[in-house]
Backbone as XML, in Angstrom:
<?xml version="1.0"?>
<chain id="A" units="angstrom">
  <residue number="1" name="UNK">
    <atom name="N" x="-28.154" y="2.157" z="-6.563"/>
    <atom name="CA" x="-28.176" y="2.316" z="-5.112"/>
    <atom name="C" x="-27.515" y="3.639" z="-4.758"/>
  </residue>
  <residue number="2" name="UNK">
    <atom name="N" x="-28.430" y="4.455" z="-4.238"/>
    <atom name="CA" x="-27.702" y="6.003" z="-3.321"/>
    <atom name="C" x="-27.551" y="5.404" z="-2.345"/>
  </residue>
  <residue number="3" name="UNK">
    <atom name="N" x="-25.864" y="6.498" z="-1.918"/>
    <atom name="CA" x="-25.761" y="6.128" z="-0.348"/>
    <atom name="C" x="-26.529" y="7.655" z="0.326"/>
  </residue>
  <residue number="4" name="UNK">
    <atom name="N" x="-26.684" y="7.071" z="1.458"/>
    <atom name="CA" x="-27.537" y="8.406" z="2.206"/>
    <atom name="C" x="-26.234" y="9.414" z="2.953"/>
  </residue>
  <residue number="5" name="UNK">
    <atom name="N" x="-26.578" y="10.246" z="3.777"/>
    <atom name="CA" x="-25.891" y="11.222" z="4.271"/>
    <atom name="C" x="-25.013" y="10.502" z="5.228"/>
  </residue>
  <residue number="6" name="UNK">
    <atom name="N" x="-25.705" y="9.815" z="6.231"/>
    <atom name="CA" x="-25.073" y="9.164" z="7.215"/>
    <atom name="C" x="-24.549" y="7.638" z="7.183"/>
  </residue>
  <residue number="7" name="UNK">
    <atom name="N" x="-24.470" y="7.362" z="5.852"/>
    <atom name="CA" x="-23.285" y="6.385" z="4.869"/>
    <atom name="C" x="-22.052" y="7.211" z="4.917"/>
  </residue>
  <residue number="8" name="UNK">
    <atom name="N" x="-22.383" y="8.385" z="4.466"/>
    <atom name="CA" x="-21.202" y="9.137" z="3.804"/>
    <atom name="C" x="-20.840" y="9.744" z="5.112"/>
  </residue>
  <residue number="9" name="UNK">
    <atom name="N" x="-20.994" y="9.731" z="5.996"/>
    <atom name="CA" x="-20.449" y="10.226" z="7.687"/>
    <atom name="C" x="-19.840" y="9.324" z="7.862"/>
  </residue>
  <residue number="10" name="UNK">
    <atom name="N" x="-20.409" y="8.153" z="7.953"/>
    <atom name="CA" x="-19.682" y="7.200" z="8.387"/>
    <atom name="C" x="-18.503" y="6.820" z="7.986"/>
  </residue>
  <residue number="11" name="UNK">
    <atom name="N" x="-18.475" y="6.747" z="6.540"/>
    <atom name="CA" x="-16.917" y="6.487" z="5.869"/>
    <atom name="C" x="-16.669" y="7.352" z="6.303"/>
  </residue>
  <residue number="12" name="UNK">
    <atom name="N" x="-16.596" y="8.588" z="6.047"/>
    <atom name="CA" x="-15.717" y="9.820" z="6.483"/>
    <atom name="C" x="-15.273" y="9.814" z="7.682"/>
  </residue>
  <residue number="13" name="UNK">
    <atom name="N" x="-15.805" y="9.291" z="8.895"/>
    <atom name="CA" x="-15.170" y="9.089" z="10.117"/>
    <atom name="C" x="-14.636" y="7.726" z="10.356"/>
  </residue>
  <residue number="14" name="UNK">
    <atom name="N" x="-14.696" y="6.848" z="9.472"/>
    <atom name="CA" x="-13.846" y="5.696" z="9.578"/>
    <atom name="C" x="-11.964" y="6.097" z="8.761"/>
  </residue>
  <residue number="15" name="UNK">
    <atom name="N" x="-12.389" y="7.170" z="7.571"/>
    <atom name="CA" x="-11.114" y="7.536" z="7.007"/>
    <atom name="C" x="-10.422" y="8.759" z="7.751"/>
  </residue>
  <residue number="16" name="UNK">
    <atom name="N" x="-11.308" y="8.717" z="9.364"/>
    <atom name="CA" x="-10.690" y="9.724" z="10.210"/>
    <atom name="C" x="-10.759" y="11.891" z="8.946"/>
  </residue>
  <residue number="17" name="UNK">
    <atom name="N" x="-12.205" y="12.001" z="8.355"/>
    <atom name="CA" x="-11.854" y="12.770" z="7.650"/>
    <atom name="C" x="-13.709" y="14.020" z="8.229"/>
  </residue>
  <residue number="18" name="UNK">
    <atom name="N" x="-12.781" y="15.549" z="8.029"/>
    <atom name="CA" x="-14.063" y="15.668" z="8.538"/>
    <atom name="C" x="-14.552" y="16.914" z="7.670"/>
  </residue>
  <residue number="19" name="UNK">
    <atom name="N" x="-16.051" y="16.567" z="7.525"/>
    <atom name="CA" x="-16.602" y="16.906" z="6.374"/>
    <atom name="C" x="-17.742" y="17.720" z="6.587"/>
  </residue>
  <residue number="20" name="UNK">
    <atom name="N" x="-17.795" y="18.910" z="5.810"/>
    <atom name="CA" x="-18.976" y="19.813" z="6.229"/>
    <atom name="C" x="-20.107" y="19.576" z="5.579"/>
  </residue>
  <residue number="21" name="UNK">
    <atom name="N" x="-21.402" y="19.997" z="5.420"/>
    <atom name="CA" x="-22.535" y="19.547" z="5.510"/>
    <atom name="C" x="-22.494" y="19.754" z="3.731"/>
  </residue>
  <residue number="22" name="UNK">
    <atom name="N" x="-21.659" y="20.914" z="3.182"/>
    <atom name="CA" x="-21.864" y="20.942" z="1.721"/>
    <atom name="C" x="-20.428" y="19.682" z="1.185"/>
  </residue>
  <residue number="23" name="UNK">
    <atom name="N" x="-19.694" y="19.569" z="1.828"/>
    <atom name="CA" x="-18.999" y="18.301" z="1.308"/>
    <atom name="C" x="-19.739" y="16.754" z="1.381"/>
  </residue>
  <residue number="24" name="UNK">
    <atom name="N" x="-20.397" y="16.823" z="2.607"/>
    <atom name="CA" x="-21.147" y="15.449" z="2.876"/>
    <atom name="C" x="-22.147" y="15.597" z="1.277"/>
  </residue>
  <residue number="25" name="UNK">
    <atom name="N" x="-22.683" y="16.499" z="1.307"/>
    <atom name="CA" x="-23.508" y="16.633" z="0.378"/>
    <atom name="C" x="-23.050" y="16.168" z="-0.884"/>
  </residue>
  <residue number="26" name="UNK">
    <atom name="N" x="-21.900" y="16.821" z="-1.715"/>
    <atom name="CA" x="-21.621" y="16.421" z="-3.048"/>
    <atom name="C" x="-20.852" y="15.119" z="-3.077"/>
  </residue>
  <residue number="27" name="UNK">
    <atom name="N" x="-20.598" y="14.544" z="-1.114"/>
    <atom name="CA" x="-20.309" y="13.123" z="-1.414"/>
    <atom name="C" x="-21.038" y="12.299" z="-2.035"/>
  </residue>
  <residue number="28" name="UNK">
    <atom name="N" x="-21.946" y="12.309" z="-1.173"/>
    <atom name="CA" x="-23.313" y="11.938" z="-1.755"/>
    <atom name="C" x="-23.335" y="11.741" z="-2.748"/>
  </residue>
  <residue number="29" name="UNK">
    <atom name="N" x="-23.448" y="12.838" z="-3.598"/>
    <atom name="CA" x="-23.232" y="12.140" z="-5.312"/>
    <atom name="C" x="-21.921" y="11.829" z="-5.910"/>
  </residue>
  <residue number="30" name="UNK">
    <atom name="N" x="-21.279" y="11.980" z="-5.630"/>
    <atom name="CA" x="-19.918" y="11.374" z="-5.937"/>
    <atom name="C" x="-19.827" y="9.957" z="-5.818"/>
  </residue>
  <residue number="31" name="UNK">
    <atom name="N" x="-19.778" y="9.904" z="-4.531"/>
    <atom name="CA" x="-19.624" y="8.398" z="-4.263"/>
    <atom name="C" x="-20.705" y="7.168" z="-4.787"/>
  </residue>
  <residue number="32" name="UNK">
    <atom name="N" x="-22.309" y="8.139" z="-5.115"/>
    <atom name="CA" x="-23.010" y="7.353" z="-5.417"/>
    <atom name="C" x="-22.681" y="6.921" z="-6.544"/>
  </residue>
  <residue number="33" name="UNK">
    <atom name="N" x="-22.470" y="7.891" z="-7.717"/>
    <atom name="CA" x="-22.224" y="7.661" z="-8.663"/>
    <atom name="C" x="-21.357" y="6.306" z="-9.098"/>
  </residue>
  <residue number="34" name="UNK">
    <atom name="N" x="-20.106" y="6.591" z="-8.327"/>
    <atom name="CA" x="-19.379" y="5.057" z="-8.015"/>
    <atom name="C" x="-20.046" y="4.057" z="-8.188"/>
  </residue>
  <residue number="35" name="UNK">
    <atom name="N" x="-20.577" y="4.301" z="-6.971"/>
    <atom name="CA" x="-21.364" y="2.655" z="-6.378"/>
    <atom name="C" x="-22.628" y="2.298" z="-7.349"/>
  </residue>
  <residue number="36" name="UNK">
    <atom name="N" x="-22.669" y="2.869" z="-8.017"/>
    <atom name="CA" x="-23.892" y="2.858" z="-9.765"/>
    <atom name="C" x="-23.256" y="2.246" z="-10.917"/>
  </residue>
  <residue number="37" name="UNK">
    <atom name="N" x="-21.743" y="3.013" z="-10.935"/>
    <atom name="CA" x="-21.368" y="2.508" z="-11.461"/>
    <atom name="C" x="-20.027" y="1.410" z="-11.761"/>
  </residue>
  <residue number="38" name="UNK">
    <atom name="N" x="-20.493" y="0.821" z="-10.269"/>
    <atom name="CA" x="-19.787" y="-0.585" z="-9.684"/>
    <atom name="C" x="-20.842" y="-1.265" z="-10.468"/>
  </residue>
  <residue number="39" name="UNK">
    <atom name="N" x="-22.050" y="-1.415" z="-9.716"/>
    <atom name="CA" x="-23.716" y="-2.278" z="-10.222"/>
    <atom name="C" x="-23.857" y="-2.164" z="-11.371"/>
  </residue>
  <residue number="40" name="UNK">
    <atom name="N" x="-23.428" y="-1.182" z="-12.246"/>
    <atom name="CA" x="-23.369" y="-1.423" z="-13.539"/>
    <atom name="C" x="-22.537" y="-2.218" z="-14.258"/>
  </residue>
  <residue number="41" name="UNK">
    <atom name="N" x="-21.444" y="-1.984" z="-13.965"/>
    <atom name="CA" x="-20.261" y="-3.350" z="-13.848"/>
    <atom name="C" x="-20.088" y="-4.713" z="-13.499"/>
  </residue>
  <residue number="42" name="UNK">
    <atom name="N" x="-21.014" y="-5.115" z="-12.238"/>
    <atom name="CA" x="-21.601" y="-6.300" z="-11.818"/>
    <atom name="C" x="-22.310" y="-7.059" z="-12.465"/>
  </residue>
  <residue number="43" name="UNK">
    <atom name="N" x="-22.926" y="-6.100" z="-13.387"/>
    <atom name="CA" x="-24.126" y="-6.794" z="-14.714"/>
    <atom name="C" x="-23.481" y="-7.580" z="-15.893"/>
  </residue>
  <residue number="44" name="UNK">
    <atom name="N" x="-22.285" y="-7.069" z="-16.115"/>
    <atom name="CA" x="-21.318" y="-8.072" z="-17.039"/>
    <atom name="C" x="-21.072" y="-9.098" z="-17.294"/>
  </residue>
  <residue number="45" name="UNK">
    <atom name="N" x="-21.201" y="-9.798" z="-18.152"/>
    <atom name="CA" x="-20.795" y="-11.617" z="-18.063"/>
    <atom name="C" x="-19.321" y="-11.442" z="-18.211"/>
  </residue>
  <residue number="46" name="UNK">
    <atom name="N" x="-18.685" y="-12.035" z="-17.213"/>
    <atom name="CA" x="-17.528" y="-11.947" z="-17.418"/>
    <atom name="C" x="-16.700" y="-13.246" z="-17.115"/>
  </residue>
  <residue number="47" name="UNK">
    <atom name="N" x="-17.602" y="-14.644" z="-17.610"/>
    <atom name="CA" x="-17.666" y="-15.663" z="-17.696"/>
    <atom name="C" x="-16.251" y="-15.917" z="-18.610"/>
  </residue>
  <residue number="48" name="UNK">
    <atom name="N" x="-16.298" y="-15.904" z="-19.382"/>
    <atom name="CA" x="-14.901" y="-15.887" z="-20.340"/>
    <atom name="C" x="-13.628" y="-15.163" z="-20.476"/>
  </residue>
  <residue number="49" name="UNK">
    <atom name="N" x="-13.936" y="-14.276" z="-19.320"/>
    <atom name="CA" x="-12.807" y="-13.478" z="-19.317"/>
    <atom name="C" x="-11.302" y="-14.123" z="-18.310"/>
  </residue>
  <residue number="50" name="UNK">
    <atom name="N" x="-10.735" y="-14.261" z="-18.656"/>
    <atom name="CA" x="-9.691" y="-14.836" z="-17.962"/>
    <atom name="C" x="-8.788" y="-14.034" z="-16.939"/>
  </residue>
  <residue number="51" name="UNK">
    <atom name="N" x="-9.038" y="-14.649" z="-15.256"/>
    <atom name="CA" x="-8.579" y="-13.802" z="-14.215"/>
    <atom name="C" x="-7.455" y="-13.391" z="-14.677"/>
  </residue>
  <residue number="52" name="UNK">
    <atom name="N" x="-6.774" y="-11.860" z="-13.756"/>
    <atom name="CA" x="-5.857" y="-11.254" z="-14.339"/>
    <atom name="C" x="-5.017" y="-10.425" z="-12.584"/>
  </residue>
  <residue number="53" name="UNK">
    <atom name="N" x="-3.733" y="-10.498" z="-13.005"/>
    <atom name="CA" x="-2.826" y="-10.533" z="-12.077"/>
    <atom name="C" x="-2.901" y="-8.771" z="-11.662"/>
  </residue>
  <residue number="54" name="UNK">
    <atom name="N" x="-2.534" y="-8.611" z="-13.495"/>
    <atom name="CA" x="-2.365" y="-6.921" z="-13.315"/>
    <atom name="C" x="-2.700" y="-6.517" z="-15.072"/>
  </residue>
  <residue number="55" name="UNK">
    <atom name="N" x="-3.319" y="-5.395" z="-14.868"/>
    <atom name="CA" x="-3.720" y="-5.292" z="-16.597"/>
    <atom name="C" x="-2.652" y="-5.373" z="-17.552"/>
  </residue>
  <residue number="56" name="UNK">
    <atom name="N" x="-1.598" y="-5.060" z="-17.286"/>
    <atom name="CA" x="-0.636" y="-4.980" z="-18.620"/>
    <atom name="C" x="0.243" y="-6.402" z="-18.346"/>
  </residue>
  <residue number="57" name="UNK">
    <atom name="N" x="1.451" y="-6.551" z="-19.369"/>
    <atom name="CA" x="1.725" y="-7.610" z="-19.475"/>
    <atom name="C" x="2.858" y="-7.311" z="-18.471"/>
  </residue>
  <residue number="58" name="UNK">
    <atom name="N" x="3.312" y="-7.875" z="-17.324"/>
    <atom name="CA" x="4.232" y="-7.668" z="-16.527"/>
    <atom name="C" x="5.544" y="-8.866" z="-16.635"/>
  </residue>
  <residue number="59" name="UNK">
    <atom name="N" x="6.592" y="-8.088" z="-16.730"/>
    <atom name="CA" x="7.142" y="-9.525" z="-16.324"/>
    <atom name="C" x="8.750" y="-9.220" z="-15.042"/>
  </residue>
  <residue number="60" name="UNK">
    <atom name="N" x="8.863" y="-10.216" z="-14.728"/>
    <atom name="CA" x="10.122" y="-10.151" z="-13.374"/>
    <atom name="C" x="11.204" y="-9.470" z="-14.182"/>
  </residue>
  <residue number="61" name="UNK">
    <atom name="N" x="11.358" y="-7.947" z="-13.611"/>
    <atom name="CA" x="12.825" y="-7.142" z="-13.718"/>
    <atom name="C" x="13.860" y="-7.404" z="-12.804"/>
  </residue>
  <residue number="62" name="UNK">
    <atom name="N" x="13.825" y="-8.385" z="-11.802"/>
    <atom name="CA" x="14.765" y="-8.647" z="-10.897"/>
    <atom name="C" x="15.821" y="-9.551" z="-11.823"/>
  </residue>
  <residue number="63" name="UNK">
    <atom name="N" x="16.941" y="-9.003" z="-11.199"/>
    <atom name="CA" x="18.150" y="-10.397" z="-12.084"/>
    <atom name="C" x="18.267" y="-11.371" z="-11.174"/>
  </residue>
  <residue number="64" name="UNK">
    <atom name="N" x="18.809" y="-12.227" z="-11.789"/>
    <atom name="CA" x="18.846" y="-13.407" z="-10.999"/>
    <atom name="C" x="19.904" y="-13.442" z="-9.745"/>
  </residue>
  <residue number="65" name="UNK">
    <atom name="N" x="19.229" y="-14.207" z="-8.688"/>
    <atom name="CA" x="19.815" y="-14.170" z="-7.407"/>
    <atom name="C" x="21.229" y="-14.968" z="-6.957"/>
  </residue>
  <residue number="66" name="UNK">
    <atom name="N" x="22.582" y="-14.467" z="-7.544"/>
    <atom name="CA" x="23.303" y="-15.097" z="-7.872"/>
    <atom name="C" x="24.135" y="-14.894" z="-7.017"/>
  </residue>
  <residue number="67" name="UNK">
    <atom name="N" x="24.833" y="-15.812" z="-5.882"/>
    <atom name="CA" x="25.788" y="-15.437" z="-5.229"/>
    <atom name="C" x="27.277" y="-15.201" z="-5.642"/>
  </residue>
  <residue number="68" name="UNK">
    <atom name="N" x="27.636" y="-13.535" z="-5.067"/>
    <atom name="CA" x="29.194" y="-12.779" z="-5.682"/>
    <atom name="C" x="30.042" y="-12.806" z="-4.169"/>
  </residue>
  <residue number="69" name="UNK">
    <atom name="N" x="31.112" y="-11.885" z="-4.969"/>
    <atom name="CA" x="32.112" y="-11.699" z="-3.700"/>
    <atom name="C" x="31.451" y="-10.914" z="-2.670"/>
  </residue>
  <residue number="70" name="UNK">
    <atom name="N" x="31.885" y="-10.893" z="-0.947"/>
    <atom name="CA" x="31.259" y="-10.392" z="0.054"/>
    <atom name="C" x="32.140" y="-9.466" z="-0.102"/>
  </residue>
  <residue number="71" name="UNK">
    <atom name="N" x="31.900" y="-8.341" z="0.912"/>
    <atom name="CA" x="33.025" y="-7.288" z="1.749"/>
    <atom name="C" x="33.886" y="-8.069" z="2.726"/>
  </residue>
  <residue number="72" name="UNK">
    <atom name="N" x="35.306" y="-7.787" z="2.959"/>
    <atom name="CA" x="35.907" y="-8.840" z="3.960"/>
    <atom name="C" x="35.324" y="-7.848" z="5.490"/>
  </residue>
  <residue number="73" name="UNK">
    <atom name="N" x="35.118" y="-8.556" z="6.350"/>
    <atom name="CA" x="34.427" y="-7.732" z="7.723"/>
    <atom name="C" x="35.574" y="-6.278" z="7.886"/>
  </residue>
  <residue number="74" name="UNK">
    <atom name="N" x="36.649" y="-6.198" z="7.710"/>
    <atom name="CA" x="37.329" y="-4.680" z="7.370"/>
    <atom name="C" x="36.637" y="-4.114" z="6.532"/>
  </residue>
  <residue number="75" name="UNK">
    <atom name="N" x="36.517" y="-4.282" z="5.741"/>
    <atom name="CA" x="35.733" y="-3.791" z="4.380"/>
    <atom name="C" x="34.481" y="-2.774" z="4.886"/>
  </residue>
  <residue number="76" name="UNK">
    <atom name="N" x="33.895" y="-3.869" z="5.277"/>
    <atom name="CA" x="32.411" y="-3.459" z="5.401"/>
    <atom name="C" x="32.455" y="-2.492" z="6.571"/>
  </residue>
  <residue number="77" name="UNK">
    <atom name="N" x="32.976" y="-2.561" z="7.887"/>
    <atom name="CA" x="32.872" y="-2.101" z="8.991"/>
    <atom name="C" x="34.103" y="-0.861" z="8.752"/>
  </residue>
  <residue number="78" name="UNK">
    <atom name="N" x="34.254" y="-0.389" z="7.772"/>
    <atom name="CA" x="35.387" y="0.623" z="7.476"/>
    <atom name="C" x="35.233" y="1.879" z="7.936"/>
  </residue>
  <residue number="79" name="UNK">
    <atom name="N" x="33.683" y="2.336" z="7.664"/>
    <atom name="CA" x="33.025" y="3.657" z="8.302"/>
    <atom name="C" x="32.541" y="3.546" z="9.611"/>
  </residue>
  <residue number="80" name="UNK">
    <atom name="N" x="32.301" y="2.553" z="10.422"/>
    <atom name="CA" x="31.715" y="2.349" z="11.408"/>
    <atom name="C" x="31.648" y="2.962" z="12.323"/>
  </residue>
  <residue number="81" name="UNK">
    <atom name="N" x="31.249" y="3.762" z="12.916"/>
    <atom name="CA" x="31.469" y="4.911" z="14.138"/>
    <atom name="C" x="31.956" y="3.794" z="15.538"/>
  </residue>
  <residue number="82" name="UNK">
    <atom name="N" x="31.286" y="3.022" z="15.567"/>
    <atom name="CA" x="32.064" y="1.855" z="16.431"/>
    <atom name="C" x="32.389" y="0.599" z="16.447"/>
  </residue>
  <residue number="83" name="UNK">
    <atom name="N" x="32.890" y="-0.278" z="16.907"/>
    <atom name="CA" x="32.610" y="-2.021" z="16.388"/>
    <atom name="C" x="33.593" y="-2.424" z="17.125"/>
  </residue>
  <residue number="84" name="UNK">
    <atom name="N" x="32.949" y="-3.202" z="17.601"/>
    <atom name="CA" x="33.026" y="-4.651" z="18.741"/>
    <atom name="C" x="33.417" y="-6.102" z="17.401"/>
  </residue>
  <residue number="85" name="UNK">
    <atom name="N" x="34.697" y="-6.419" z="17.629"/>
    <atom name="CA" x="35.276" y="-7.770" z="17.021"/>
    <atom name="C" x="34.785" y="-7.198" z="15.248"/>
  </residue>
  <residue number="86" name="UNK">
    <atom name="N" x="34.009" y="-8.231" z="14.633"/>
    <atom name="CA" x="33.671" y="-8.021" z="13.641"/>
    <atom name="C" x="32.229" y="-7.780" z="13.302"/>
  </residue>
  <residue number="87" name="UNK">
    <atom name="N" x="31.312" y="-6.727" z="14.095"/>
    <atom name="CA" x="30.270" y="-6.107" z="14.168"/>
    <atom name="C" x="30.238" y="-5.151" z="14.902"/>
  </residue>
  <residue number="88" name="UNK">
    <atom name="N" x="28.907" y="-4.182" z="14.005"/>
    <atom name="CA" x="28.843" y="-2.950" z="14.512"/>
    <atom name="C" x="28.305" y="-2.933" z="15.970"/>
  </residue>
  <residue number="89" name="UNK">
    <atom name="N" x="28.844" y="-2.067" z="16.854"/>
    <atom name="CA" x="28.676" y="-1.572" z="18.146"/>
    <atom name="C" x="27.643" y="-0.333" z="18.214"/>
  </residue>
  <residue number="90" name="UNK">
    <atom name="N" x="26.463" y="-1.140" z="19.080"/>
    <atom name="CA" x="25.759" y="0.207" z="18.852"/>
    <atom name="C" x="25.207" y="0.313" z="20.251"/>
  </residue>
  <residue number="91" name="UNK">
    <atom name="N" x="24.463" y="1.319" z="20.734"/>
    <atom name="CA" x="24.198" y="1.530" z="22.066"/>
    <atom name="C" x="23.346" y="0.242" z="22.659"/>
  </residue>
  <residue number="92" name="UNK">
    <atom name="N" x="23.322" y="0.275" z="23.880"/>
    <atom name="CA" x="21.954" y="-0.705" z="24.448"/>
    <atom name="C" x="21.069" y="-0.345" z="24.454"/>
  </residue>
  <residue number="93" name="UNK">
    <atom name="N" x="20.091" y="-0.963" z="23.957"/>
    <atom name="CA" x="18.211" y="-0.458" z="24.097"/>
    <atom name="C" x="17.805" y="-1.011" z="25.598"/>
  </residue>
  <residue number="94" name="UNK">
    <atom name="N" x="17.995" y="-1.866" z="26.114"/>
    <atom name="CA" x="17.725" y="-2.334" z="27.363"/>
    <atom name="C" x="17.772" y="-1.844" z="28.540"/>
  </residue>
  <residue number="95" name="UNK">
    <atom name="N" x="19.122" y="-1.199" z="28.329"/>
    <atom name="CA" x="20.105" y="-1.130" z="29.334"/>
    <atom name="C" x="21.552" y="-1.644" z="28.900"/>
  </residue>
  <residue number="96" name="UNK">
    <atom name="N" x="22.425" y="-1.860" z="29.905"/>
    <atom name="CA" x="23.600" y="-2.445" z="29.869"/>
    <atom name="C" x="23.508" y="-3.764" z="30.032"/>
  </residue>
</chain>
């Protein structure tokens, strides 16, 4: 399947992108090429292949979610340019 000229306009103004008549052009084959060789890919039995998350073998680098010591509210609010009781003071968005 070729895409035509005004395929390739169209994406291009959906990706907000703007393209001169010799770029539309070698989209054209660019992109067709793709989309050829998507349909060529589609032809695959891929009956036995077992769905997949992500190609390589991934596994959780997070450590475990273990609750430690806090900052005491001095602590934390030490740099604070301002603070009200034991939280930061910051302007009103509202108003007052």
């Amino acid at each position: 399947m070729s895409l035509s000229a005004d395929e390739v306009r169209r994406v291009a103004d959906l990706a907000r992108l703007e393209l001169s008549d010799a770029d539309v052009d070698a989209m054209v084959r660019q992109l067709g090429a793709i989309v050829d060789y998507i349909n060529q890919l589609q032809q695959l039995n891929t009956d036995a292949v077992e769905p997949l998350a992500h190609a390589l073998d991934v596994h959780d680098v997070f450590r475990d979610d273990v609750p430690g010591t806090s900052l005491s509210p001095d602590e934390a609010l030490a740099n604070a340019p301002a603070r009200k009781d034991d939280f930061y003071r910051v302007p009103p968005v509202f108003g007052d």
